[in-house]
C-alpha positions as MATLAB code, in Angstrom:
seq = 'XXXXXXXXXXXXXXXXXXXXXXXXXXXXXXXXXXXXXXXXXXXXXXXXXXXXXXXXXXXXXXXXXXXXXXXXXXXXXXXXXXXXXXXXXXXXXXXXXXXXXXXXXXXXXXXXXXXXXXXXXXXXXXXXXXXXXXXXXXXXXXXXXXXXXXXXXXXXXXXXXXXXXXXXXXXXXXXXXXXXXXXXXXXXXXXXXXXXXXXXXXXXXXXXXXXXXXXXXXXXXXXXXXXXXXXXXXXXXXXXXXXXXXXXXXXXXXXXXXXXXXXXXXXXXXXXXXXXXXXXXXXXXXXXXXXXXXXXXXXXXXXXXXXXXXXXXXXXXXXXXXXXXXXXXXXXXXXXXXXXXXXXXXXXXXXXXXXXXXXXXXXXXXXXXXXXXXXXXXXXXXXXXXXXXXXXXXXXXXXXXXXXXXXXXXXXXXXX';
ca = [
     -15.676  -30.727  -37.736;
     -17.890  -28.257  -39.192;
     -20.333  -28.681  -41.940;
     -22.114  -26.752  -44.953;
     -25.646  -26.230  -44.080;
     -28.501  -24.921  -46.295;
     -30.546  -21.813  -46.084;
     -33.238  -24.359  -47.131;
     -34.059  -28.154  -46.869;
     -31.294  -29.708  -48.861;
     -32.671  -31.380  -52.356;
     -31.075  -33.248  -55.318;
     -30.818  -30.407  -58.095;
     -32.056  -31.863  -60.979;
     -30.417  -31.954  -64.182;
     -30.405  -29.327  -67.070;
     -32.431  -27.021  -63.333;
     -31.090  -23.673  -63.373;
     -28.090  -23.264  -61.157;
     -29.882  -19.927  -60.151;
     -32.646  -21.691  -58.438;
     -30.365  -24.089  -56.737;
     -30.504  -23.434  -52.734;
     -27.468  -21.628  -51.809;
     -25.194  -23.058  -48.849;
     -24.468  -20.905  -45.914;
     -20.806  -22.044  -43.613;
     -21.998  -23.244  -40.137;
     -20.783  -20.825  -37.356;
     -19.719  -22.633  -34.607;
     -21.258  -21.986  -30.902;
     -19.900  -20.915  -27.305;
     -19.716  -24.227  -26.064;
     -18.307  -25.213  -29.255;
     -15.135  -22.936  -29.454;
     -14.820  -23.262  -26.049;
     -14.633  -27.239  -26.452;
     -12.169  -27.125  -29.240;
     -10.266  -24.477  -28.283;
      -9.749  -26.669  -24.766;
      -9.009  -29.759  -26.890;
      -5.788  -27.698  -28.108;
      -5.054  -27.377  -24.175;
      -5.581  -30.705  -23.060;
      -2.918  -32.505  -26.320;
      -0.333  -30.627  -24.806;
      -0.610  -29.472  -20.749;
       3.049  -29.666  -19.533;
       3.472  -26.699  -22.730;
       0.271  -25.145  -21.561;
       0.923  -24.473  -17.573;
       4.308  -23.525  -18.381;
       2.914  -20.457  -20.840;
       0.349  -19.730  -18.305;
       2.488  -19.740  -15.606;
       4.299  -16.579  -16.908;
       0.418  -14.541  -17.275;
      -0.002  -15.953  -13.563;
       3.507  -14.509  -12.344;
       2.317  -10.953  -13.939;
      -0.862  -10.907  -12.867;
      -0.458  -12.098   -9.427;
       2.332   -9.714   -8.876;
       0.172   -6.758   -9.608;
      -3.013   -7.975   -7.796;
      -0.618   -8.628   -4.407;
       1.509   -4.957   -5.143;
      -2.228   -3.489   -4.869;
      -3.409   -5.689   -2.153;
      -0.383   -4.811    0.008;
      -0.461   -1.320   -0.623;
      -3.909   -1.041    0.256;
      -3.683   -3.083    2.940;
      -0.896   -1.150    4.713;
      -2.906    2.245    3.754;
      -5.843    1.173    5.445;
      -4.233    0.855    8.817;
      -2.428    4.300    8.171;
      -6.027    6.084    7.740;
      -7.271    3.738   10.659;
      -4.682    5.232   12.634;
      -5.448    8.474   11.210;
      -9.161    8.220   12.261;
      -7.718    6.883   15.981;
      -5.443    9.531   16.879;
      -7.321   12.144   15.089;
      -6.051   15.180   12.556;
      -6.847   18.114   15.160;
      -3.594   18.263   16.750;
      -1.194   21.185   16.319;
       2.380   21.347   17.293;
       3.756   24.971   18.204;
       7.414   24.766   17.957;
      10.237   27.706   17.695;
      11.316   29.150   14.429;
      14.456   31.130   13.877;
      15.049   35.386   14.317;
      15.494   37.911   11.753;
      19.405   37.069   11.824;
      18.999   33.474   11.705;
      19.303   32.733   15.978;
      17.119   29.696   17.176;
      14.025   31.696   18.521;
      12.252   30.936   22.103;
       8.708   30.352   22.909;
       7.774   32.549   25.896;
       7.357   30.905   29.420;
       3.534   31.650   29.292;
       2.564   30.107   25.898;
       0.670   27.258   27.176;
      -1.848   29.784   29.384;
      -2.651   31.997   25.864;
      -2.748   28.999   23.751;
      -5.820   28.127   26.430;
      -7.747   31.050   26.265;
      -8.457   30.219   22.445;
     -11.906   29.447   22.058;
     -12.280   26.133   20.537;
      -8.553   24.980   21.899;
      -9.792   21.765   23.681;
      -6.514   20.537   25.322;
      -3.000   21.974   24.998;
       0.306   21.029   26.680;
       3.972   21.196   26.589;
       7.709   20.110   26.884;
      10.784   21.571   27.214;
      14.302   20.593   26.049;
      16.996   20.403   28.290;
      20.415   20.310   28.133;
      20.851   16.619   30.254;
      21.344   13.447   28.860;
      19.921   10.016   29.752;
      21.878    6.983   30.739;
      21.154    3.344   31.706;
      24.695    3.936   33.835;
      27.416    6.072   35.379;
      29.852    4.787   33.659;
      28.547    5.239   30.216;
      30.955    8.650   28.443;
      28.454   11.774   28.247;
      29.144   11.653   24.573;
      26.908    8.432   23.879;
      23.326   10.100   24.068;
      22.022    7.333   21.856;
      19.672    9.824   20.457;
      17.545   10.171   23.458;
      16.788   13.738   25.095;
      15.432   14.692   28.116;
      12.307   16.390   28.522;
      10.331   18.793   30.847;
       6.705   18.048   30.520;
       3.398   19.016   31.525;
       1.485   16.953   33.279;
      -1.637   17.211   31.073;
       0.958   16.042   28.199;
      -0.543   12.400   27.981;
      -4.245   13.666   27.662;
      -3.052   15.979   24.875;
      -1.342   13.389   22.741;
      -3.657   10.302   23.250;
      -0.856    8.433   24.530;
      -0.880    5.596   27.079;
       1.026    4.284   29.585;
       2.487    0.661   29.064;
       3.814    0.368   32.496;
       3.745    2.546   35.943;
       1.832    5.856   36.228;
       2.447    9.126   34.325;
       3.438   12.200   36.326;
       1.057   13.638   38.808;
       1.641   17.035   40.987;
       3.981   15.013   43.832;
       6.479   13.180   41.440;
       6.793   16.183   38.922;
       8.807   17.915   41.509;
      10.969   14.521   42.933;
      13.768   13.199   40.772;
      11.038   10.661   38.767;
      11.472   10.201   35.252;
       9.029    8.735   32.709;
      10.265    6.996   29.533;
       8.727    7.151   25.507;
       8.706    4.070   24.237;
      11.713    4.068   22.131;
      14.120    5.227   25.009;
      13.116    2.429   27.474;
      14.006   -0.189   24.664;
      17.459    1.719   24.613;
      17.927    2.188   28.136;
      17.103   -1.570   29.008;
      14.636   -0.481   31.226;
      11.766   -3.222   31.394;
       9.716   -1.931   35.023;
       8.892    0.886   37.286;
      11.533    1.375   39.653;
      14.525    1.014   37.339;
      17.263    3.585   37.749;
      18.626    6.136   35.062;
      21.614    8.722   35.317;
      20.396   11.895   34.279;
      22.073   15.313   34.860;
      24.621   13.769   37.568;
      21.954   11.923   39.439;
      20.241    9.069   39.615;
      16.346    9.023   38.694;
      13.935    6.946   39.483;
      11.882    5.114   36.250;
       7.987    5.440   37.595;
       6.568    5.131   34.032;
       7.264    3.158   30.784;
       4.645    5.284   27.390;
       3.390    3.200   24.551;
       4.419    4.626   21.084;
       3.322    8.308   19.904;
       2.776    8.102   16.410;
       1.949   11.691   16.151;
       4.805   13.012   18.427;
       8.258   10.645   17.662;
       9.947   13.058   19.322;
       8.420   12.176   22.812;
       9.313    8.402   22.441;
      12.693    9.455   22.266;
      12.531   11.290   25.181;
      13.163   10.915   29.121;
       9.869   13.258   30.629;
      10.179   14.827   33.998;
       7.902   17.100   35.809;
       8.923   21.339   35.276;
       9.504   21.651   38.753;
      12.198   18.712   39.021;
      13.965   20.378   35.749;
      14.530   23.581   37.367;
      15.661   22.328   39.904;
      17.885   19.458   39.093;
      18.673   20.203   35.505;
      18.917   23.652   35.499;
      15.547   24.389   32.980;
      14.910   27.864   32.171;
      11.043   26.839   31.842;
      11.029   28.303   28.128;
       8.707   25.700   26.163;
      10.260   23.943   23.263;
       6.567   22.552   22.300;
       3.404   22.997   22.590;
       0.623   20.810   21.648;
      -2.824   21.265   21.370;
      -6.497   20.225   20.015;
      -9.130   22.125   18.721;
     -12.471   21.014   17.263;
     -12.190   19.832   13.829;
     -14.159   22.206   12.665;
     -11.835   25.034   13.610;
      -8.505   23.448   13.016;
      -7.396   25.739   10.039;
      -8.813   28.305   12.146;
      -6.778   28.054   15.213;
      -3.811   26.901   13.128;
      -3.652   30.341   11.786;
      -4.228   32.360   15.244;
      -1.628   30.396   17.134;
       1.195   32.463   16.012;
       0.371   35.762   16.681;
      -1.235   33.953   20.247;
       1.794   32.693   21.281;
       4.177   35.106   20.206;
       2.257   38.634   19.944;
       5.923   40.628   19.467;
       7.507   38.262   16.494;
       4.508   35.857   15.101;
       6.826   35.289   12.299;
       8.883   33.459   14.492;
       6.258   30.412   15.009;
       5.965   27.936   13.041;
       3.212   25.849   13.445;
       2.487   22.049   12.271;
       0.235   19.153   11.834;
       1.434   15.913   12.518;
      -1.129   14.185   11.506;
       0.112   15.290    7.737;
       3.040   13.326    7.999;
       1.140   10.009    8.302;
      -0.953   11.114    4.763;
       2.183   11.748    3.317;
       2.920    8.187    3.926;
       0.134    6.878    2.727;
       0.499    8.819   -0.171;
       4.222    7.615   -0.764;
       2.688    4.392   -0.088;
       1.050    4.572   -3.221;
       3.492    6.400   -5.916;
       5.446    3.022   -4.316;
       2.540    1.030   -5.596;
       3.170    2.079   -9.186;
       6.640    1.398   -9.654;
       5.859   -1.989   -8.374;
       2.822   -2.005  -10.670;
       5.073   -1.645  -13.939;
       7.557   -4.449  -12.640;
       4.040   -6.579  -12.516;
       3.157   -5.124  -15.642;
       6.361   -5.912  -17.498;
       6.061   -9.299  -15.987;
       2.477  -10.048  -18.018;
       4.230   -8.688  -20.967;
       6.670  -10.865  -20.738;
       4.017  -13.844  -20.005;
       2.041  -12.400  -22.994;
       5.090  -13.262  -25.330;
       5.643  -16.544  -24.045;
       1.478  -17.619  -24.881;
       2.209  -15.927  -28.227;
       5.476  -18.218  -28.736;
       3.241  -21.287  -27.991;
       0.060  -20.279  -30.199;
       2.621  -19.526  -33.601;
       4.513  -23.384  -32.537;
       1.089  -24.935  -32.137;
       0.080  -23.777  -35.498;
       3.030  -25.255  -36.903;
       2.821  -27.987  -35.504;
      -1.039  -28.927  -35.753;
      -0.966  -27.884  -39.902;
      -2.290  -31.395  -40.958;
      -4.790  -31.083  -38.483;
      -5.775  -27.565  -39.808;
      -5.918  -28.793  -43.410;
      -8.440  -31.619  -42.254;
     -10.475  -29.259  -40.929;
     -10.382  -27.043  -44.041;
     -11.105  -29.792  -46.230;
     -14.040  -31.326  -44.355;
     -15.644  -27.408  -44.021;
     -14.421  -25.307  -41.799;
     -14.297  -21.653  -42.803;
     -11.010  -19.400  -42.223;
     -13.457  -17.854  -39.367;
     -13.683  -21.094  -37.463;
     -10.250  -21.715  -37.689;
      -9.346  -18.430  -36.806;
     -11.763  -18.610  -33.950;
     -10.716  -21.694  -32.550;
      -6.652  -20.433  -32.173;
      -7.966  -16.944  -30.637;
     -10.228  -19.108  -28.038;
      -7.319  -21.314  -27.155;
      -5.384  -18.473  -26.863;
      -7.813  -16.820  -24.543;
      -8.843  -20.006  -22.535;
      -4.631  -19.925  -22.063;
      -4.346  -16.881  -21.125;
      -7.463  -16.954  -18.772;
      -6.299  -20.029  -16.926;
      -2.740  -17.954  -15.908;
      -4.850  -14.571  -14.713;
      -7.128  -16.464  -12.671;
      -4.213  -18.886  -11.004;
      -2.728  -15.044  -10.995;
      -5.565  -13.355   -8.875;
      -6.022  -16.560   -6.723;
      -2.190  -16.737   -5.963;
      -2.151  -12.928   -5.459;
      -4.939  -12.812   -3.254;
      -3.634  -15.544   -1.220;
      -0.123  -13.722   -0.891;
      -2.099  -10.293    0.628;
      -3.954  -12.490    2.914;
      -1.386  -13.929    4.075;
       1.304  -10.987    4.392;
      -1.402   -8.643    6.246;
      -1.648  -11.677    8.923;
       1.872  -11.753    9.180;
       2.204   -7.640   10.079;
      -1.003   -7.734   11.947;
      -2.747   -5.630    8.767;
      -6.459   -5.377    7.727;
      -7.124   -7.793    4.425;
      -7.461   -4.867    1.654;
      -7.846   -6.402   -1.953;
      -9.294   -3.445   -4.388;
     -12.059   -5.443   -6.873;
     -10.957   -3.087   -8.888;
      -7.510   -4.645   -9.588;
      -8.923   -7.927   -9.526;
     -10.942   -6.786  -11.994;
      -8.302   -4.812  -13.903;
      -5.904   -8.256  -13.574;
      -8.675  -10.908  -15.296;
      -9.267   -7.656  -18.092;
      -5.541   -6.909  -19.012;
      -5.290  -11.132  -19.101;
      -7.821  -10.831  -21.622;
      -5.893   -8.340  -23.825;
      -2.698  -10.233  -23.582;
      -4.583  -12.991  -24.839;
      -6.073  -11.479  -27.702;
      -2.928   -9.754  -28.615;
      -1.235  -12.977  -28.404;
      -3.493  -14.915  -30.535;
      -4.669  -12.656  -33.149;
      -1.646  -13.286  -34.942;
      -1.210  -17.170  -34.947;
      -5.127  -17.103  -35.620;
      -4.343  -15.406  -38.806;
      -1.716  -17.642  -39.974;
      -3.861  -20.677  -38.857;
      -6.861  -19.129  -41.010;
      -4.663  -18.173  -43.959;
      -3.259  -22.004  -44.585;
      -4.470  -24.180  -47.738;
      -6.113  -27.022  -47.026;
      -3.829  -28.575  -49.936;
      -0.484  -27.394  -48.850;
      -1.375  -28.446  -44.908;
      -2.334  -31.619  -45.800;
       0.741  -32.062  -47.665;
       3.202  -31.266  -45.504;
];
């Protein structure tokens, strides 16, 4: 209840005084605490109502803050990986001719790619024309996508990969039938240990190796690697290179990346084609995000939707709280107050839902970057953004029962 109050100390006019030099009344203006009070009393009458039309600003809101969490999350261990592996690695592979042939890298492309200054480790594989099998018996035409492999022994230095199991090829087993596995062909093979057998080429090889993953070169996880030597002379390998890998400094990565061509091939340059794999895993992290957005308007419909349902229970509250309105109206209280007290309820409604929202959305980030072994990533930014776009649903919603509210007789609400 609010009350007239005078711009001086209230006194009895007396009679036949000019009404001029009566002291004029000024409406009270109600405080923070104040509209915050009343506009909770509005809250607490009803609370079953109340959580349900918060609930729908907490869906919204929590949807967005975990869509961001996530994505940053799962973007922060694609630039960790990044920063791990490193973006000075070039891959050197074989373009096509002038009349559209599959072109060849020449047998001595690894020694020139070398003798380039700041080149700081280069190797290579091969492709042959063998398949890998766990058995004899399997039909040649169930590969399984798997390829076999001539590779240099520096190969494993080069890429930054390590060895899960066994030993990588050194100069003795390079030239016996001994056969390292990428990670994704030992799952398919079945083979579990060093000393497992595969059927490559007619033969039988011996497994002496078992790689972790390659993020940077899939293709070699695919792959069954064997030394040069034991290619040529159990597979039939011409020794032409298929790829060759290298790093430079950082500094001189563009650099190299646009001598390697005319390096490797002097004769047909235009045949090279030359990559950075490292590119690929940006590209994911920037798919990563235009993901993010379409998942941010399904978040963003969501508060819309949870801003209608506050505004559906601010115009019924007003309805239904008229004779209460009127009382008010008739004891003092201004169309401001009035209209202040609905737009704080509707506020304090809509607050309560963004920050159940953020906490719930938080929580499900937390929880889903434990799960897949993720760094916790939650942007204060969208935090932020989630508690200010609460606020603007709220005022949006409440503006307009505040007005009806305000615009109601005292006489008529009373009445009714």
């Amino acid at each position: 209840m609010t009350r007239a109050r005078a711009g001086t100390d209230p006194v009895t006019p007396r009679a036949g005084a000019d009404p001029a030099s009566r002291p004029r009344l000024r409406p009270a203006r109600l405080g923070v605490s104040d509209l915050l009070r009343v506009g909770a009393s509005g809250l607490r009458v009803r609370p079953a109502r109340a959580i349900l039309s918060a609930l729908g600003i907490a869906i919204g809101i929590a949807t967005m803050v975990a869509v961001v969490g996530i994505s940053a999350s799962s973007r922060a261990r694609l630039l960790n990986e990044l920063d791990s592996l490193g973006t000075n690695l070039l891959t050197v592979t074989p373009g096509q001719t002038l009349f559209g042939k599959e072109a060849t890298l020449p047998p001595e492309s690894l020694g020139m790619v070398r003798r380039i200054g700041p080149v700081r480790a280069a190797a290579m594989t091969g492709n042959t024309s063998a398949s890998v099998f766990r058995s004899d018996r399997i039909p040649t035409t169930h590969t399984g996508g798997l390829s076999v492999r001539a590779a240099s022994l520096d190969l494993l230095s080069t890429l930054g990969t390590a060895v899960r199991r066994g030993a990588w090829l050194n100069a003795a087993t390079a030239r016996q039938r001994a056969v390292v596995l990428g990670a994704v062909a030992a799952g398919r093979l079945g083979a579990d240990a060093p000393g497992d057998q595969v059927w490559i080429g007619g033969r039988w090889w011996t497994v002496v190796g078992l790689l972790d993953a390659s993020p940077l070169a899939p293709e070699v996880d695919r792959a069954a690697l064997v030394g040069f030597d034991a290619a040529a002379a159990y597979l039939g390998f011409d020794g032409n290179p298929t790829t060759v890998y290298t790093r430079s400094a950082d500094d001189f990565v563009t650099d190299v990346r646009e001598v390697l061509p005319r390096t490797v091939n002097p004769e047909h340059p235009e045949e090279v084609q030359v990559s950075r794999p490292s590119d690929a895993l940006a590209a994911r992290a920037a798919a990563t995000g235009a993901f993010t957005n379409v998942l941010l308007g399904v978040g963003a419909v969501a508060l819309l939707v949870g801003g209608v349902g506050v505004a559906n229970t601010m115009v019924i509250s007003v309805l239904e709280r008229r004779r209460e309105i009127g009382l008010r109206r008739s004891l003092g209280a201004t169309r401001g107050n009035v209209r202040s007290q609905f737009l704080t309820e509707s506020l304090l409604l809509s607050g309560l839902g963004g920050l159940c929202g953020c906490l719930l959305g938080t929580g499900v980030t937390a929880a889903y970057a434990a799960w897949r072994d993720l760094p916790s990533v939650i942007p204060v930014w969208a935090v932020a953004g989630g508690l200010g776009a609460t606020l603007l649903v709220g005022t949006a919603a409440g503006i307009y029962p505040a007005m009806r509210a305000a615009r109601m007789s005292p006489t008529l609400a009373l009445s009714t």
